[in-house]
MARLO-927476 format. One record per residue: chain; z, y, x of N, C-alpha, C in turn; residue number from 1. Coordinates in Angstrom, 1 decimal. Atoms other than C-alpha are relative to their C-alpha. Example, Ala and Ser with C-alpha at 12.3 -4.5 7.8 and 13.67 -1.06 7.14 Angstrom:
SITE	A	0.0	-1.2	0.9	7.8	-4.5	12.3	0.0	1.2	0.9	1 $
SITE	A	0.0	-1.1	-0.9	7.1	-1.1	13.7	0.8	1.1	-0.8	2 $
This chain:
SITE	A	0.0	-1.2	0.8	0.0	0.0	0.0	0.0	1.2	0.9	1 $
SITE	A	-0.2	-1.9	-0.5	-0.8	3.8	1.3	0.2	1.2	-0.6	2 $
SITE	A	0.0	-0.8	0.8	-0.6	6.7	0.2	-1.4	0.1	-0.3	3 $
SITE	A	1.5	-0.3	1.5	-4.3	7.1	-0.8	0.3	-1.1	-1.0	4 $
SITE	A	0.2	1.0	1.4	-3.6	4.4	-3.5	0.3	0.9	-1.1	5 $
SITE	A	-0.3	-0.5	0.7	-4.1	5.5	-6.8	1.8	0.2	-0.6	6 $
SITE	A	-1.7	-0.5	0.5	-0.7	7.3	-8.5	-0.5	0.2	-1.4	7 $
SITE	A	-0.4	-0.5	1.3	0.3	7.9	-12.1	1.0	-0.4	-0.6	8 $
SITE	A	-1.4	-0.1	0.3	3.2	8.6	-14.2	-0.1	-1.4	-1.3	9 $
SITE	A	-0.8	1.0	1.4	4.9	6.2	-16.5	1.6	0.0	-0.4	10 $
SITE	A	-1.0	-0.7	0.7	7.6	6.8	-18.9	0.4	-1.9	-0.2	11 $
SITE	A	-1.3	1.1	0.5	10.4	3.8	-19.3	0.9	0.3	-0.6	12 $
SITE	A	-1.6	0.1	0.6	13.4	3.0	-21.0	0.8	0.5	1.2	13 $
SITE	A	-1.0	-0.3	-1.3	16.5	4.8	-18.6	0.6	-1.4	0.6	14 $
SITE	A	-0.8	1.3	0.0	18.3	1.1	-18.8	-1.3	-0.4	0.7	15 $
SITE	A	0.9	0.6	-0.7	15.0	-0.4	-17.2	0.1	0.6	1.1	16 $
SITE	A	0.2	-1.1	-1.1	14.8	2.5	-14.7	1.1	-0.7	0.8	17 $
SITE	A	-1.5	0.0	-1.6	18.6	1.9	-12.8	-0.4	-2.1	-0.1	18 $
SITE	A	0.0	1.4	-1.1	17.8	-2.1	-13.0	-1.1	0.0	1.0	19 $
SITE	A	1.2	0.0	-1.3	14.4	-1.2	-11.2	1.0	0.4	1.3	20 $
SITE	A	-0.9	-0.5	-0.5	16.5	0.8	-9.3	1.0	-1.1	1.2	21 $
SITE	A	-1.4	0.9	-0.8	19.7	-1.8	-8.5	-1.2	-1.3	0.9	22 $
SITE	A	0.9	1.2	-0.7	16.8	-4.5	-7.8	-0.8	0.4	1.3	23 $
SITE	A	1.0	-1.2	-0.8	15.0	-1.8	-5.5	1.2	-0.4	1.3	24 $
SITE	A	-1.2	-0.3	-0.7	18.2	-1.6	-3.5	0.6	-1.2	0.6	25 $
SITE	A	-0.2	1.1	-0.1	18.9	-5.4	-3.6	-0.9	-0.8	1.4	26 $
SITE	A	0.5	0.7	-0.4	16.2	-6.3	-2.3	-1.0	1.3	1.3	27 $
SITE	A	0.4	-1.0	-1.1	15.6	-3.3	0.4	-1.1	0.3	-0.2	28 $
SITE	A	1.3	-0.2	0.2	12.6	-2.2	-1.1	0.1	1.8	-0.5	29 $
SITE	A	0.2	-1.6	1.3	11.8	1.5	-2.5	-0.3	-0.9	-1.2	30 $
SITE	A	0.0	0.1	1.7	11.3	1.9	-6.3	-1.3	-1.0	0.0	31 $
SITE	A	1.5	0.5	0.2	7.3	1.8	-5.9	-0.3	-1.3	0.7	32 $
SITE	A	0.6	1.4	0.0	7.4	-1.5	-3.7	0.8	-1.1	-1.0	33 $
SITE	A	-0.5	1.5	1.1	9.7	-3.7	-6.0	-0.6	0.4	-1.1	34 $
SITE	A	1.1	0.2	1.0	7.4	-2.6	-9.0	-0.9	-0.2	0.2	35 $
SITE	A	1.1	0.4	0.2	4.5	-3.3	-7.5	-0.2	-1.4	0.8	36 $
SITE	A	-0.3	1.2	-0.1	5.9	-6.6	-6.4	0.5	-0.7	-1.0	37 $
SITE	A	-0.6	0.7	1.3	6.8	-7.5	-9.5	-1.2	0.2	-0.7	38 $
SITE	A	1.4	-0.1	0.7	3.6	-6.6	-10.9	-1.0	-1.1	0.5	39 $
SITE	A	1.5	0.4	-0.8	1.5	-8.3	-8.5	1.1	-1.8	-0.6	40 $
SITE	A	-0.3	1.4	0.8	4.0	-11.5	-9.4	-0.4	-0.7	-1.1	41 $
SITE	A	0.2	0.6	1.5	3.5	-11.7	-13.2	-1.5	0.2	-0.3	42 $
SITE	A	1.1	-0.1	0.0	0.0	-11.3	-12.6	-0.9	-1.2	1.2	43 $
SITE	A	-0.1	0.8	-0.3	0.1	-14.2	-10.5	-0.3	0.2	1.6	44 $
SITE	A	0.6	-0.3	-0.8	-1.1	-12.8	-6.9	1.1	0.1	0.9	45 $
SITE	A	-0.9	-0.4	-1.3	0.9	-12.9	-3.7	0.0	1.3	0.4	46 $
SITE	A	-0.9	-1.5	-0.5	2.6	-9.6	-2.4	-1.2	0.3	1.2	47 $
SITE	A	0.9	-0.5	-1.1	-0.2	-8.0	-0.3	0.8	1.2	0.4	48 $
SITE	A	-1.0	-1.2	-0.7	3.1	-5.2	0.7	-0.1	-0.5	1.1	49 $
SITE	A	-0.2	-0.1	-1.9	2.9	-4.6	4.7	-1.0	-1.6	0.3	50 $
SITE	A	0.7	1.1	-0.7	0.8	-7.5	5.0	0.8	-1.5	0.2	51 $
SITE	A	-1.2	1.5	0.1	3.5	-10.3	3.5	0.6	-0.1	0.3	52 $
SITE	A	-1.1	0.1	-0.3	6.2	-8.8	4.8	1.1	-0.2	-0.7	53 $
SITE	A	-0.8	0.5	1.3	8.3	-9.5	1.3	-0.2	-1.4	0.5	54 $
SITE	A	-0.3	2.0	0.3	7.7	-13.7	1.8	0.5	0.2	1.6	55 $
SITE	A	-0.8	0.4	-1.6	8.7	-13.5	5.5	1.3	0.7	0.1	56 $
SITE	A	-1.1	-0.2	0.3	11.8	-11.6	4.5	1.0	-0.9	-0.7	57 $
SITE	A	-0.6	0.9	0.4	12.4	-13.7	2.1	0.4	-1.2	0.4	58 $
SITE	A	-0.5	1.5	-0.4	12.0	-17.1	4.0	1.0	0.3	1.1	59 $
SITE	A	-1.1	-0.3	-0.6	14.4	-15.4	6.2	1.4	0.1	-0.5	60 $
SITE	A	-1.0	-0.1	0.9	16.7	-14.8	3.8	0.6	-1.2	-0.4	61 $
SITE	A	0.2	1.2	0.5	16.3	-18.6	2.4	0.8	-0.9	1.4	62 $
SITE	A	-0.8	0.7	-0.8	17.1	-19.7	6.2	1.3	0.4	0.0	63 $
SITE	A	-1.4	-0.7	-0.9	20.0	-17.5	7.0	1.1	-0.8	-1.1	64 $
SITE	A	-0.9	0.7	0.9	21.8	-18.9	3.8	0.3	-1.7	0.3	65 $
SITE	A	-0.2	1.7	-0.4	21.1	-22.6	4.7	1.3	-0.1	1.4	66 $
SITE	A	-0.8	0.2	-1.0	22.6	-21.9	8.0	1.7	0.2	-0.4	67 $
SITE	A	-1.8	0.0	1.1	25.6	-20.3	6.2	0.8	-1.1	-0.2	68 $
SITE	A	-0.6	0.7	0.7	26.1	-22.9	4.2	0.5	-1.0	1.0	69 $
SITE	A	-0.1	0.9	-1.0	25.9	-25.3	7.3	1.1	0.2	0.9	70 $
SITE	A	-1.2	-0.3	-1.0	28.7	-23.3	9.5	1.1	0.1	-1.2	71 $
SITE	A	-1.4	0.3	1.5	31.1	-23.0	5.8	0.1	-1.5	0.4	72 $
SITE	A	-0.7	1.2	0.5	30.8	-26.8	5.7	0.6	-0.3	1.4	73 $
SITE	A	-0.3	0.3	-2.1	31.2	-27.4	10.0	1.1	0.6	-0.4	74 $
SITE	A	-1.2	-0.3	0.0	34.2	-24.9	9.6	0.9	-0.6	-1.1	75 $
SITE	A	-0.5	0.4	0.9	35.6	-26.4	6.5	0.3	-1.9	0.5	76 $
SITE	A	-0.7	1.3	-0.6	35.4	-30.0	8.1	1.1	0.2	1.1	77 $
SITE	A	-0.9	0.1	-1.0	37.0	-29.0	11.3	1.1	0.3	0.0	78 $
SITE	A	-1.3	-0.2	0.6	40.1	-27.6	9.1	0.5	-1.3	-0.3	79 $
SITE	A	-0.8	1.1	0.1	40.5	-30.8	7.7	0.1	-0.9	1.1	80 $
SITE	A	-0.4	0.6	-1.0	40.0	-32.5	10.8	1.3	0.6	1.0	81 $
SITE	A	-1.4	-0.4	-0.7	42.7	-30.5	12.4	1.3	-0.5	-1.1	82 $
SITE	A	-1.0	0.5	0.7	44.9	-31.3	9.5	0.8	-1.0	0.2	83 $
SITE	A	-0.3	1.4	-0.3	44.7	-34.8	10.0	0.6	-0.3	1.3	84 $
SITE	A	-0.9	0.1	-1.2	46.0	-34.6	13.5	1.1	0.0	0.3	85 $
C-alpha cells in the first residue's frame, strides 16, 4: 500500500470505529492496514501489506507462543521434579 492508492471517506458506526481501533492496536497495525487486511481477508486474497509482512508476523507470533508454552511446561516440570526430591 502507498500513498498514491486511491482514498475515500466512509462513515461507520462509532462502536465499530474503537474495535477497528483496539484490533489496529492489537495487532500493531494502523487503522488503514487492519482494514485493509480484513478486507482483503473476506474477499478471500492474501495480505499483499509490505509484501506479507502481516503472515511473517504472524508465524512469528504462532512460534514464539509454542515456545512459551514449551518453557511453562519445562519450568513447571522442574518444580515438580524438585519437589519430589
Amino acid at each position: 500500500m502507498t500513498r498514491g492508492d486511491p482514498h475515500f471517506r466512509l462513515r461507520i458506526p462509532e462502536d465499530l470505529k474503537r474495535e477497528i481501533e483496539t484490533a489496529a492496536r492489537a495487532n500493531s497495525r494502523t487503522i488503514t492496514s487492519e482494514v485493509v487486511y480484513r478486507l482483503e481477508q473476506s474477499f478471500g486474497r492474501s495480505s499483499t501489506f509490505q509484501g506479507g509482512l502481516v503472515e511473517e508476523i504472524e508465524a512469528i507470533r504462532v512460534r514464539l507462543a509454542y515456545v512459551q508454552d514449551l518453557l511453562q511446561k519445562q519450568e513447571l516440570s522442574s518444580r515438580s521434579h524438585n519437589q519430589d526430591a
